[in-house]
SELO-833973 format. One record per residue (C-alpha): residue number from 1; residue in three letters; chain; x, y, z. Coordinates in nm, 2 decimals. Example, Ala and Ser with C-alpha at 12.3 -4.5 7.8 and 13.67 -1.06 7.14 Angstrom:
BEGIN
> 1;ala;A;1.23;-0.45;0.78
> 2;ser;A;1.37;-0.11;0.71
% end
This chain:
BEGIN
> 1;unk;A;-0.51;0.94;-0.26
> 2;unk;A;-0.15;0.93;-0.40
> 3;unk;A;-0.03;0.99;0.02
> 4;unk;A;-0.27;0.63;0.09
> 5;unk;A;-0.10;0.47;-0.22
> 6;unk;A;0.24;0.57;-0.15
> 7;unk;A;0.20;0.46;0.19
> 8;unk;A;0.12;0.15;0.10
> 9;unk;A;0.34;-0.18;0.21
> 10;unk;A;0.44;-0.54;0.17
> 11;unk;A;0.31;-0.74;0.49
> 12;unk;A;0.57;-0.75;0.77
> 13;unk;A;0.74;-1.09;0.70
> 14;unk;A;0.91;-1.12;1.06
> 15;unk;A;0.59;-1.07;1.29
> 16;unk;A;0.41;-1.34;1.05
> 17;unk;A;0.70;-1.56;1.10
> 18;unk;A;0.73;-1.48;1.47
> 19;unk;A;0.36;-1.55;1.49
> 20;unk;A;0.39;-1.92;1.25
> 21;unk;A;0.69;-1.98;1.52
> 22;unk;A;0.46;-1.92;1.84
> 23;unk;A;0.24;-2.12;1.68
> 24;unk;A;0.43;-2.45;1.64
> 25;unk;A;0.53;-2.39;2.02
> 26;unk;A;0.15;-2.44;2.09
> 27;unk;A;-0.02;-2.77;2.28
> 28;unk;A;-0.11;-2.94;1.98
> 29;unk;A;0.05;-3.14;1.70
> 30;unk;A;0.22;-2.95;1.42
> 31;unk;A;-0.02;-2.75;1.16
> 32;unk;A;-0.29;-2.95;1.31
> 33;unk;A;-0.51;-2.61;1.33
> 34;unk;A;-0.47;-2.58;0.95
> 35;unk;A;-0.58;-2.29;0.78
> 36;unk;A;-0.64;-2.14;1.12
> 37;unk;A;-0.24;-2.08;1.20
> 38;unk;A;-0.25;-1.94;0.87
> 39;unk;A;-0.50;-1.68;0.91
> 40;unk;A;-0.32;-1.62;1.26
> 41;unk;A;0.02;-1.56;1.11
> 42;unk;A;-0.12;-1.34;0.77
> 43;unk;A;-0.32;-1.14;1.06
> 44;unk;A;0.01;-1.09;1.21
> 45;unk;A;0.19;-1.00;0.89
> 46;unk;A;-0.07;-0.75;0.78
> 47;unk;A;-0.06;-0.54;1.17
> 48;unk;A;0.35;-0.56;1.18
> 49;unk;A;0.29;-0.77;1.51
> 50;unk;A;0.29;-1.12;1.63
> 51;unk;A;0.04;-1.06;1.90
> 52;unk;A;-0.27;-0.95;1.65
> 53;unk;A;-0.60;-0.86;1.73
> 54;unk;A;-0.96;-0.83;1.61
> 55;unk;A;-1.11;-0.70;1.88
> 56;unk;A;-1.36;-0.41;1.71
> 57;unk;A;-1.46;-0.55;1.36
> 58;unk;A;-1.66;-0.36;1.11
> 59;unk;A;-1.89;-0.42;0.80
> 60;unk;A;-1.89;-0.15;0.57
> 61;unk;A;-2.14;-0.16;0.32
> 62;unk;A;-2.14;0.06;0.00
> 63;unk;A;-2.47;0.09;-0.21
> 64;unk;A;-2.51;0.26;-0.54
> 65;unk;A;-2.67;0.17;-0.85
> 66;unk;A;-2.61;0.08;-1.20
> 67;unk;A;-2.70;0.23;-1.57
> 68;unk;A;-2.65;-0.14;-1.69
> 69;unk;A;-2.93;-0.24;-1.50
> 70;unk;A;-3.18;-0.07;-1.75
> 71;unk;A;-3.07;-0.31;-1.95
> 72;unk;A;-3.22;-0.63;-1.82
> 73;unk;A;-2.96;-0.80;-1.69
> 74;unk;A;-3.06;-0.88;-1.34
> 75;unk;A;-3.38;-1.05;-1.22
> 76;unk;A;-3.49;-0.76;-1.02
> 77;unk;A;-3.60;-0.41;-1.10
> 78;unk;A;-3.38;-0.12;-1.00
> 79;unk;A;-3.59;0.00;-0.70
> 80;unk;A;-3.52;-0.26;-0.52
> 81;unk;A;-3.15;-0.11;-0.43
> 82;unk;A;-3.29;0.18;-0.22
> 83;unk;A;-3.56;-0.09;-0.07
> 84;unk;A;-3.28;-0.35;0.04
> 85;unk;A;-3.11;-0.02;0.15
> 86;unk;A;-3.40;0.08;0.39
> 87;unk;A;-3.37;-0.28;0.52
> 88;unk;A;-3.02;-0.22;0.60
> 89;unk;A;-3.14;0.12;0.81
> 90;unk;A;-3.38;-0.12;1.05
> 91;unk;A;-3.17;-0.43;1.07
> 92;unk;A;-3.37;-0.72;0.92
> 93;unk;A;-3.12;-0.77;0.58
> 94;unk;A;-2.93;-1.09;0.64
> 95;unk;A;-2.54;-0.84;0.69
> 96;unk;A;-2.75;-0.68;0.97
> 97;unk;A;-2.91;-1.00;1.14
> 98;unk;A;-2.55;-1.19;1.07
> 99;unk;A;-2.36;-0.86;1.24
> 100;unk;A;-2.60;-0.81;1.54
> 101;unk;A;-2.53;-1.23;1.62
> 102;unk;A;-2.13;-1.16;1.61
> 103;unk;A;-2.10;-0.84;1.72
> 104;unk;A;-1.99;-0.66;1.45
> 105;unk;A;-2.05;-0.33;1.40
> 106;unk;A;-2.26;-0.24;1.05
> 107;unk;A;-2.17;0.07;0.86
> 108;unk;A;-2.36;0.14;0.54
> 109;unk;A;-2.26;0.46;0.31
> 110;unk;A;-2.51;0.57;0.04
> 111;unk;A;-2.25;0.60;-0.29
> 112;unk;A;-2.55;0.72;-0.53
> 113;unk;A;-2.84;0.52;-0.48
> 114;unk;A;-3.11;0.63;-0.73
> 115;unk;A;-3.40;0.64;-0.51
> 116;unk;A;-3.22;0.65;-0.17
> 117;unk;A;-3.46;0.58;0.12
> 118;unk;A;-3.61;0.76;0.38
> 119;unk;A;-3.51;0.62;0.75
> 120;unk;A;-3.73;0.58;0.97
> 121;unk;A;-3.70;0.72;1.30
> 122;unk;A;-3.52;0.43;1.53
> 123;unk;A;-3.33;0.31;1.20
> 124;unk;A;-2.97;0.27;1.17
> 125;unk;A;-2.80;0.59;0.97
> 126;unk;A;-2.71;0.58;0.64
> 127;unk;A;-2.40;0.74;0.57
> 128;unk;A;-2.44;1.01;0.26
> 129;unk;A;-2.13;0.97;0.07
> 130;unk;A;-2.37;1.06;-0.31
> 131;unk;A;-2.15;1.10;-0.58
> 132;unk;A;-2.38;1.10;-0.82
> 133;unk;A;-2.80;0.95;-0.84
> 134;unk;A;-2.62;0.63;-1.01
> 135;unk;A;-2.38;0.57;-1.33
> 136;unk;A;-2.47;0.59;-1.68
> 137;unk;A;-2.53;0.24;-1.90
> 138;unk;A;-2.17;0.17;-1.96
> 139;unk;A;-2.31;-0.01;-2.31
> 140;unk;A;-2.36;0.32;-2.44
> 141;unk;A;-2.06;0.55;-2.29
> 142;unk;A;-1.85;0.60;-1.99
> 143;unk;A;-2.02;0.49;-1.62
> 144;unk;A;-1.93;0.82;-1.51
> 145;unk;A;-1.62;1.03;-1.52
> 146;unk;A;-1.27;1.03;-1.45
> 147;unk;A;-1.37;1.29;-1.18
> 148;unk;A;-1.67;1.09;-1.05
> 149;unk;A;-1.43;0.79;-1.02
> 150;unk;A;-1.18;0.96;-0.85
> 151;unk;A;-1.42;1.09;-0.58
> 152;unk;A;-1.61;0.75;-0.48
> 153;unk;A;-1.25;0.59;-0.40
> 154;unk;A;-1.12;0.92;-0.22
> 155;unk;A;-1.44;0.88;-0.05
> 156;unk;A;-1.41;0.51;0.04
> 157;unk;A;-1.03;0.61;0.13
> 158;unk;A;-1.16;0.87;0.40
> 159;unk;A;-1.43;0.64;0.53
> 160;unk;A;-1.22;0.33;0.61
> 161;unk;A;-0.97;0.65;0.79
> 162;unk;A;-1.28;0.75;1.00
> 163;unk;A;-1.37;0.39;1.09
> 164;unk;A;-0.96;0.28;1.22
> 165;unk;A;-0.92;0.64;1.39
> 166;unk;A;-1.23;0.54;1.57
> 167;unk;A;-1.07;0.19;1.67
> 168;unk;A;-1.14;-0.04;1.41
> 169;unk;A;-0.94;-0.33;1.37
> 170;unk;A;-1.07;-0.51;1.10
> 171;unk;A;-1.29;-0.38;0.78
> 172;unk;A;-1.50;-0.64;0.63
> 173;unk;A;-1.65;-0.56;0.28
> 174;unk;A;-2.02;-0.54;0.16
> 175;unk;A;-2.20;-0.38;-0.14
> 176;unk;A;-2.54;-0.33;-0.26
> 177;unk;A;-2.66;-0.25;-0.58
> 178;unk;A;-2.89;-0.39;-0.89
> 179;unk;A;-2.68;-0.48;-1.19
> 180;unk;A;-2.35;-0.47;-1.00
> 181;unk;A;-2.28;-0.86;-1.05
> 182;unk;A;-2.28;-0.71;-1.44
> 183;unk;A;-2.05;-0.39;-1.38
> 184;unk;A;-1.79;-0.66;-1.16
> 185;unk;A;-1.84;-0.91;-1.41
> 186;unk;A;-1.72;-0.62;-1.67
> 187;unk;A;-1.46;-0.52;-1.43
> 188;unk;A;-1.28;-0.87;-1.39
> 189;unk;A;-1.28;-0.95;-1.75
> 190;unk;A;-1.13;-0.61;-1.87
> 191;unk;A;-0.87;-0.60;-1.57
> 192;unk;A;-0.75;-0.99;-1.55
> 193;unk;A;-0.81;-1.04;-1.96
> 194;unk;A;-1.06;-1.35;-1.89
> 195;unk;A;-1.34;-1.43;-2.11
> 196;unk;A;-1.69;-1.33;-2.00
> 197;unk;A;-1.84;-1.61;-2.07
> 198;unk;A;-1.60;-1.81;-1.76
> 199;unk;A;-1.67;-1.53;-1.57
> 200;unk;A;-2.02;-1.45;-1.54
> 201;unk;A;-2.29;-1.66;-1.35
> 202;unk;A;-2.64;-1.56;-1.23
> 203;unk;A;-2.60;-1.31;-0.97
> 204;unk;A;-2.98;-1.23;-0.87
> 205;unk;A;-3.07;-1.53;-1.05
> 206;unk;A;-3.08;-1.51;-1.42
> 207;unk;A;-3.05;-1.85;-1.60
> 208;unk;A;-3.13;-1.96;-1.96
> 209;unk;A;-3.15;-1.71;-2.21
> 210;unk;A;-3.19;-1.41;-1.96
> 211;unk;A;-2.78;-1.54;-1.84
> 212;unk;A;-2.66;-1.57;-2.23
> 213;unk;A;-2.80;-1.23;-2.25
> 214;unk;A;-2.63;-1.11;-1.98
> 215;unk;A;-2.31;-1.23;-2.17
> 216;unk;A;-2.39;-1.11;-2.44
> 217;unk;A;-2.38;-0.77;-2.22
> 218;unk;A;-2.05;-0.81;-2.03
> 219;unk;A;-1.90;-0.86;-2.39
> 220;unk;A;-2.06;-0.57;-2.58
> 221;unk;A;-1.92;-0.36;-2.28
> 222;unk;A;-1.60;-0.45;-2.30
> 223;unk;A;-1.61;-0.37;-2.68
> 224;unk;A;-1.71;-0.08;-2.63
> 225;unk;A;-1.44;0.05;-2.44
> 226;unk;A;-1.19;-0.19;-2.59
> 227;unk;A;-0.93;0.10;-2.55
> 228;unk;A;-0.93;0.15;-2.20
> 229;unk;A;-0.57;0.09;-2.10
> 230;unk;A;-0.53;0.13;-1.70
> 231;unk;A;-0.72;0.07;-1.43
> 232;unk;A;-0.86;0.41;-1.38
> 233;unk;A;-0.97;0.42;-1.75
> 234;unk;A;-1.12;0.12;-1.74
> 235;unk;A;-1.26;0.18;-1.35
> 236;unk;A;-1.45;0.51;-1.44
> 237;unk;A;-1.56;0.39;-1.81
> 238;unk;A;-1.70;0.06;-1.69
> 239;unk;A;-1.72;0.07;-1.30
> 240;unk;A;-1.95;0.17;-1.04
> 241;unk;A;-1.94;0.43;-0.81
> 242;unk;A;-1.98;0.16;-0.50
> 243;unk;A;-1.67;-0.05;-0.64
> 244;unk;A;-1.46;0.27;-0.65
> 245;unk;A;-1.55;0.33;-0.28
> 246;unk;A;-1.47;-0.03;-0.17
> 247;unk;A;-1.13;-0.01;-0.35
> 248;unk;A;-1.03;0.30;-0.18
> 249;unk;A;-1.12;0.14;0.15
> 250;unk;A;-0.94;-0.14;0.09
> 251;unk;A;-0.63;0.07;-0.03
> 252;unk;A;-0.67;0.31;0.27
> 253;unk;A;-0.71;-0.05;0.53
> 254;unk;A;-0.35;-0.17;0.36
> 255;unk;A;-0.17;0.20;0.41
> 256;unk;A;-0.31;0.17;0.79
> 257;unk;A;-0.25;-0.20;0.83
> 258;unk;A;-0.53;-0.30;0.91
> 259;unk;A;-0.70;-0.63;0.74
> 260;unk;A;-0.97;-0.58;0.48
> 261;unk;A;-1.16;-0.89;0.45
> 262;unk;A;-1.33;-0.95;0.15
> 263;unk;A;-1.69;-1.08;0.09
> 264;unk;A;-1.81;-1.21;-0.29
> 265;unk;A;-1.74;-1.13;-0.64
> 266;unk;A;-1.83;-0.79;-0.60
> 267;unk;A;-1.62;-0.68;-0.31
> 268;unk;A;-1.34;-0.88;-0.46
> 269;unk;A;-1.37;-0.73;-0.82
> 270;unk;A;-1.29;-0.37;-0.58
> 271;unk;A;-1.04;-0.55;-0.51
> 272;unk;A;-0.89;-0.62;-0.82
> 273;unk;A;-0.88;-0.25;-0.91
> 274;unk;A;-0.75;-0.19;-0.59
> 275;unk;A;-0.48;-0.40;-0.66
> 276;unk;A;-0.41;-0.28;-0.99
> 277;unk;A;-0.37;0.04;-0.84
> 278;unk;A;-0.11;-0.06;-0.55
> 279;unk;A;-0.02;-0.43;-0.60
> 280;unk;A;0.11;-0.47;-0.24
> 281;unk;A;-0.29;-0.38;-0.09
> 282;unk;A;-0.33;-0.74;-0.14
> 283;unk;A;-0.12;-0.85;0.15
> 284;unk;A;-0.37;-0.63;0.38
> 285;unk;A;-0.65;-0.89;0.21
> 286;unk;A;-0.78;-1.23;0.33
> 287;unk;A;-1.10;-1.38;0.11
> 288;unk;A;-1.37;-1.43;0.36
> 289;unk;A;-1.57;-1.70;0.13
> 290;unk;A;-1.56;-1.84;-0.18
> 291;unk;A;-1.90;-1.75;-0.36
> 292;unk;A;-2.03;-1.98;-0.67
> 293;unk;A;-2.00;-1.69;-0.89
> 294;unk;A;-1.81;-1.84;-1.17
> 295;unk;A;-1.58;-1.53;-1.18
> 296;unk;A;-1.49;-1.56;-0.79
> 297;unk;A;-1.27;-1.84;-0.81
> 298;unk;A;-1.08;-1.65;-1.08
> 299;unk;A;-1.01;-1.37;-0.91
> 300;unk;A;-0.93;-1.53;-0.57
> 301;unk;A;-0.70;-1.74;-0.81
> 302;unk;A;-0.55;-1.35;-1.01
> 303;unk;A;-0.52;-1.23;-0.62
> 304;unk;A;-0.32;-1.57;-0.44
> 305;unk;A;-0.60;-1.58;-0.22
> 306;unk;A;-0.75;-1.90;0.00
> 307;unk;A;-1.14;-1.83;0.15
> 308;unk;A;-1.19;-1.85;0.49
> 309;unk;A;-1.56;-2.03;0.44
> 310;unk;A;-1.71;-2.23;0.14
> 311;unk;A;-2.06;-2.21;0.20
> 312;unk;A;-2.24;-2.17;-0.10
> 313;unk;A;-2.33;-1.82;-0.02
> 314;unk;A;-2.39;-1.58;-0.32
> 315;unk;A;-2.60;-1.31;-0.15
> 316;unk;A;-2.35;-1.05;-0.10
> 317;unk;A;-2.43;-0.76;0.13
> 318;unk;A;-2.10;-0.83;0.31
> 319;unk;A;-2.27;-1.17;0.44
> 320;unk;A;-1.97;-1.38;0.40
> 321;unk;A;-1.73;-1.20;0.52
> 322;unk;A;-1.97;-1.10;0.82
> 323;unk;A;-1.97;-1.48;0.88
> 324;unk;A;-1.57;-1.54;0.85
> 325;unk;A;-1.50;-1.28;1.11
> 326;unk;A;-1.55;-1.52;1.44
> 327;unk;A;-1.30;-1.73;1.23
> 328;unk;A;-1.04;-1.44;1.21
> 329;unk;A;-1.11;-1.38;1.58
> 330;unk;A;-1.08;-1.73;1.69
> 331;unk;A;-0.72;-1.76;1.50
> 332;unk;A;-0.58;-1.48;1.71
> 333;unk;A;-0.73;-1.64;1.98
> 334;unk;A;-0.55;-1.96;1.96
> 335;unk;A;-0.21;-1.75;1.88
> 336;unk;A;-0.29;-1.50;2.21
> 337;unk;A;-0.46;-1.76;2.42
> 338;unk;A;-0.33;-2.15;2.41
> 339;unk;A;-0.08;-2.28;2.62
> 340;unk;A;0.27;-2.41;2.48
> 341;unk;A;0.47;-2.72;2.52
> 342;unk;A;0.70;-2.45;2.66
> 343;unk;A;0.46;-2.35;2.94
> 344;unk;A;0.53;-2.76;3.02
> 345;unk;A;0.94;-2.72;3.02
> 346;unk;A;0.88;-2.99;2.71
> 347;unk;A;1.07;-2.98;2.39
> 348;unk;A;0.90;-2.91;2.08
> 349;unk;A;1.01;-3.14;1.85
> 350;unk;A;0.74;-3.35;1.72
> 351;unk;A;0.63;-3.48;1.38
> 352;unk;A;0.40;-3.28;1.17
> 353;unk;A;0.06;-3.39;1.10
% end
């Protein structure tokens, strides 16, 4: 883990701005692809090259479930992780339908599920990466220990490994896990010092009292475990074991330079932690949506972060970021692809739009 860290670096500056430069030379007006030259130039700067590529995408879902969640803070019982987790295993959850139409590859790795399924034959595998059956309620101690912590982000570090030796390119984020809207909620307040009332919204659903109550959680939590001073305290005191993972495979996508694109609040409170533990990981990152998660716009704000897509999506899963991925791919395409004023002999000089 402290190899991945160390090996950790700013994005290249030169092959983004070599990238930005091929860019203006393009047929078209100045900036008039917007946000797509951007992604096409950060792209660049996170792969140390301005002819990027996205040519073997991945959705990694992580799944694990929550103590918190016996307390009544989601709208759903706990079971329904291991059920939503079978659904991954056949294909018909929204990341799998969403990844089959763009081609991405789906990877989903059991963290500590509490009642994992049993797969089918003809289902897709399940990775078993089992830390532990679940965390602890984090109102009444520590999620799990330093030790468990420590273990879900090594593992998340050697499965994002596996994934780029095999090819990958780009590692889009997805989670599963009842309650874990809570445990990121926790995670942002304690780690950005917001309150938890601007920070947490409905997740499965809850509204009314049943969403007071949930901040009513959120703040007893952090209480609690008011003296948890860095982010590994605070991480295995009031994290889950899926967040862990998705941190160390965003830390392990910035040490290989590869882009880690991020879904919701969940994937993005990983990668707070992650970034608390290596600030440079977050040049490796690009926001794949914004979600209506109250919190999400804070800690796209904490991380300097734009969203690809605002499309009111909130399921999680990886969904979002499944969906920004033929945007990533189409901005590389423009940079590899379109012809230039060069290609002409004309000169480029030409007033910005």
């Amino acid at each position: 883990m402290d190899a991945t860290i160390a090996a950790i670096r700013p994005a290249a500056a030169e092959a983004s701005a070599e990238a930005a430069a091929l860019l203006d030379g393009k047929l078209k007006p100045l900036r008039s692809l917007g946000h797509l030259e951007s992604l096409a130039a950060r792209v660049a700067g996170i792969q140390g090259t301005s002819a990027p590529h996205v040519d073997h995408p991945v959705v990694l879902v992580c799944a694990a479930d929550h103590g918190i969640a016996r307390a009544g803070v989601s709208a759903y019982p706990q079971e329904v992780t291991g059920l939503v987790l079978r659904s991954f295993a056949s294909g018909t959850a929204a990341v799998g339908v969403l990844a089959r139409q763009l081609d991405v590859r789906l990877v989903v790795a059991d963290l500590g599920v509490v009642d994992p399924p049993t797969v089918e034959p003809g289902g897709g595998p399940i990775l078993d990466r089992r830390v532990r059956a679940g965390t602890d309620n984090c109102l009444e101690g520590s999620a799990m220990s330093m030790a468990d912590a420590e273990t879900a982000v090594a593992h998340g570090i050697r499965l994002a490994n596996q994934l780029i030796d095999d090819g990958t390119d780009l590692v889009a984020l997805g989670e599963m896990g009842i309650g874990n809207t809570t445990i990121a909620s926790v995670l942002t307040a304690a780690l950005l010092e917001r309150d938890p009332a601007r920070i947490t919204g409905p997740g499965t659903g809850v509204s009314g009292a049943a969403l007071a109550e949930k901040v009513r959680a959120v703040d007893a939590v952090l209480r609690v475990h008011d003296d948890a001073q860095t982010p590994w305290e605070v991480l295995h005191r009031m994290g889950g074991l899926e967040v862990a993972a998705l941190a160390g495979v965003a830390l392990a996508c910035a040490a290989r330079r590869v882009p880690v694109l991020l879904d919701g609040f969940i994937t993005t409170a990983a990668a707070v932690v992650a970034a608390r533990l290596a600030p440079a990981v977050v040049d490796a990152m690009i926001a794949g949506h914004l979600s209506p998660e109250p919190g999400h716009a804070v800690q796209l704000e904490a991380l300097g972060l734009e969203p690809v897509l605002r499309m009111g999506m909130r399921l999680g899963e990886g969904s979002g970021a499944t969906l920004a991925v033929p945007v990533l791919q189409s901005a590389v395409g423009i940079l590899a692809q379109m012809g230039s004023f060069a290609d002409l002999g004309l000169a480029q000089e030409r007033p910005t739009v």
